[in-house]
VEXLUMKOL-867622 format. One record per residue (C-alpha): x, y, z. Coordinates in steps of 0.5 Angstrom, whole numbers, plus 500, padded with zeros to 3 digits. Each point is the difference from the previous one (the first is absolute). Layout:
! residues N
<atom <X Y Z>>,
...
//
This chain:
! residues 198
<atom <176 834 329>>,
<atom <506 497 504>>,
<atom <502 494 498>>,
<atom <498 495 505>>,
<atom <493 503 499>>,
<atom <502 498 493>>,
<atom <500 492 504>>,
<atom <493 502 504>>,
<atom <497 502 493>>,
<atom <501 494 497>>,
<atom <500 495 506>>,
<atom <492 503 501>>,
<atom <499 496 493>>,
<atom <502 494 503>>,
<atom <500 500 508>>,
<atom <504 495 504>>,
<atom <495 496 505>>,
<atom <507 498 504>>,
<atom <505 504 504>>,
<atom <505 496 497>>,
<atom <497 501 492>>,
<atom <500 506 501>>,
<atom <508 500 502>>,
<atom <502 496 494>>,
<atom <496 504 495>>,
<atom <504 507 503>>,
<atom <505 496 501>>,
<atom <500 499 492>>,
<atom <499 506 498>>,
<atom <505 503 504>>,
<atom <505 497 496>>,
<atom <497 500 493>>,
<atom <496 507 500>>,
<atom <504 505 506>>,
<atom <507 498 501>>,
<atom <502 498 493>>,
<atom <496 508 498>>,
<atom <504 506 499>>,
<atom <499 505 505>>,
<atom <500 507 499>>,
<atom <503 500 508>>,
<atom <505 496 499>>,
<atom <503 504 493>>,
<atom <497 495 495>>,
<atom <503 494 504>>,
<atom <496 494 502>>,
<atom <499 498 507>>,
<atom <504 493 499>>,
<atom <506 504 497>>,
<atom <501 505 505>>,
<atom <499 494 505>>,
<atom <505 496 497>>,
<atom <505 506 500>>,
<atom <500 501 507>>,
<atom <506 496 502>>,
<atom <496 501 508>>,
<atom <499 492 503>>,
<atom <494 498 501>>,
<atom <497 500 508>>,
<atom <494 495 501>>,
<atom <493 501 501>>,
<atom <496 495 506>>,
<atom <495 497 496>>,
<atom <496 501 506>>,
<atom <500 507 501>>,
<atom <499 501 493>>,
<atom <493 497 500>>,
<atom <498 503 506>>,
<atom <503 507 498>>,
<atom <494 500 495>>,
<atom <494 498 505>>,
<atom <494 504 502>>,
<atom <499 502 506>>,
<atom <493 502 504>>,
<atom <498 499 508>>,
<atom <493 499 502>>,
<atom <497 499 507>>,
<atom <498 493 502>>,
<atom <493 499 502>>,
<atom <497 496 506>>,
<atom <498 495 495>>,
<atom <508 499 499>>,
<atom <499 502 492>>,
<atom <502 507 497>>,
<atom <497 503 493>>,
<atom <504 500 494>>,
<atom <497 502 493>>,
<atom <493 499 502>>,
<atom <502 493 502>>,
<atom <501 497 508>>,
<atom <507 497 502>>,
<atom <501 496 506>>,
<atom <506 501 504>>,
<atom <498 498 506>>,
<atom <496 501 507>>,
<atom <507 501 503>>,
<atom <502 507 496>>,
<atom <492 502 502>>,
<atom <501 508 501>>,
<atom <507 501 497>>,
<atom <502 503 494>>,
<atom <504 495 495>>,
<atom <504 501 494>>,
<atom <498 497 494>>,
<atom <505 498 494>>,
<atom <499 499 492>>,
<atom <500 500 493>>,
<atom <496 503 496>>,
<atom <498 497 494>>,
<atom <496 502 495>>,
<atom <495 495 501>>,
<atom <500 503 508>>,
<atom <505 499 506>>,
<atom <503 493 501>>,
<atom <506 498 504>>,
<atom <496 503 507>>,
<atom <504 499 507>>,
<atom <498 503 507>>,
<atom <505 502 504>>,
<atom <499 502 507>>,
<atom <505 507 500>>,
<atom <507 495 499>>,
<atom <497 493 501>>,
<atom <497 496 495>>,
<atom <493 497 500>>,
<atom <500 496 494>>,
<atom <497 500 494>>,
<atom <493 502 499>>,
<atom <494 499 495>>,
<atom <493 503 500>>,
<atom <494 497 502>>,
<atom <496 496 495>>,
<atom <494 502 503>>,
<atom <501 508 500>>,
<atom <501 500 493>>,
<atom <495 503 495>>,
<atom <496 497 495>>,
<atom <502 505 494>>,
<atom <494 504 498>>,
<atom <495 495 495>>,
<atom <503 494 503>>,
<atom <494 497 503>>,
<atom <504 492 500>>,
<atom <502 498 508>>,
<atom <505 495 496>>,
<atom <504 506 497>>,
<atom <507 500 503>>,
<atom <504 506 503>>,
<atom <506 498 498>>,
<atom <500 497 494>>,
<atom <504 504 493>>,
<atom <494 504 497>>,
<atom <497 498 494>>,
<atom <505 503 494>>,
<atom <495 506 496>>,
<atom <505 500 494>>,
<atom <506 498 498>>,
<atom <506 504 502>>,
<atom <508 501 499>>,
<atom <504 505 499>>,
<atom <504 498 493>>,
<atom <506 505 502>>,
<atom <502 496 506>>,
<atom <499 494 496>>,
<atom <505 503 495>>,
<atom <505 502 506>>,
<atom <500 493 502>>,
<atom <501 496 493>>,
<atom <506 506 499>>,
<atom <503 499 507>>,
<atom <499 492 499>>,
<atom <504 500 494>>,
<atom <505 505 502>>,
<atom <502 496 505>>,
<atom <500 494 496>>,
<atom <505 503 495>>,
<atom <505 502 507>>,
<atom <499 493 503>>,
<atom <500 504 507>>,
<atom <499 498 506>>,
<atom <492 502 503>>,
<atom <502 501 507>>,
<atom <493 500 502>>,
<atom <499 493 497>>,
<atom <507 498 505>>,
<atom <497 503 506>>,
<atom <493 496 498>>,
<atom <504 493 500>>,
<atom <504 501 506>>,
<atom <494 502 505>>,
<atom <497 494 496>>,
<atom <507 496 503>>,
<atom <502 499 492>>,
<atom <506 500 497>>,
<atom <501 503 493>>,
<atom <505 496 497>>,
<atom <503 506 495>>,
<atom <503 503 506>>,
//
């Protein structure tokens, strides 16, 4: 099994309900249970040593394009009544894009995609959402009062004490470092705060 299905394995037991949980939960196993593991490919040498010996500068990468680097992508065909089909569900685009073909982007989450904007080839039509009105009642649910978008009742609890464990171990090694978490600085300063430590 490789080691991200290792992750995949573990982050079944507990799945993120958001993109963004789901990024800090890789995010925490990627530092604590993968680059600090030896590998067998890089002669028993961890990811975080091998990096650090590399004396090559650092080229940024555009936070933007990352994110969409990772986005599904699927075309559907506008219908006359300016809606096309998506996962059992009708999304209104518009009675202008009637008879075009339109590209949809998103994320896809355990719980379903999310995150879904139109396009019209290279043009931006806008974020869009599913009708409420088309939504199924999941089979035994007779009560008109039930909300589609509402989280899903919780059936048992669930967690993944592996990943736990990486994050109590890479919170208390970053604490004996006393370094520097640059994705907490990057959170403060699109937030326009200042860290008074730097």
């Amino acid at each position: 099994m490789g080691r991200v299905d290792s992750f995949l394995h573990e982050v079944a037991l507990s799945p993120a309900r958001t993109l963004a949980a789901l990024n800090d939960t890789f995010a925490v196993w990627l530092d604590a249970g993968y680059n600090q593991a030896a590998h067998d490919a890089l002669e028993g040498r961890t990811p975080q040593a091998v990096f650090a010996a590399d004396t090559r500068a650092l080229r940024p990468v555009d936070q933007q394009e990352l994110h969409d680097a990772f986005l599904r992508e699927e075309t559907r065909k506008v219908d006359k009544t300016g809606c096309v089909k998506f996962r059992g569900t009708l999304v209104e685009i518009g009675g202008r894009y009637t008879g075009k073909h339109i590209l949809l982007r998103y994320a896809e989450l355990p719980d379903g995609p999310a995150e879904l904007t139109a396009y019209d080839g290279a043009h931006l039509i806008g974020p869009v959402t599913a009708l409420a009105w088309n939504r199924p009642y999941p089979a035994g649910t007779p009560d008109p009062t039930w909300d589609p978008f509402a989280d899903p009742p919780a059936t048992k609890p669930t967690r993944s004490r592996y990943l736990e464990a990486l994050a109590r171990k890479g919170t208390t090694r970053r604490h004996a470092q006393g370094g520097i978490r640059f994705r907490a600085l990057e959170d403060q300063r699109q937030a326009g705060q200042e860290d008074p430590h730097v």
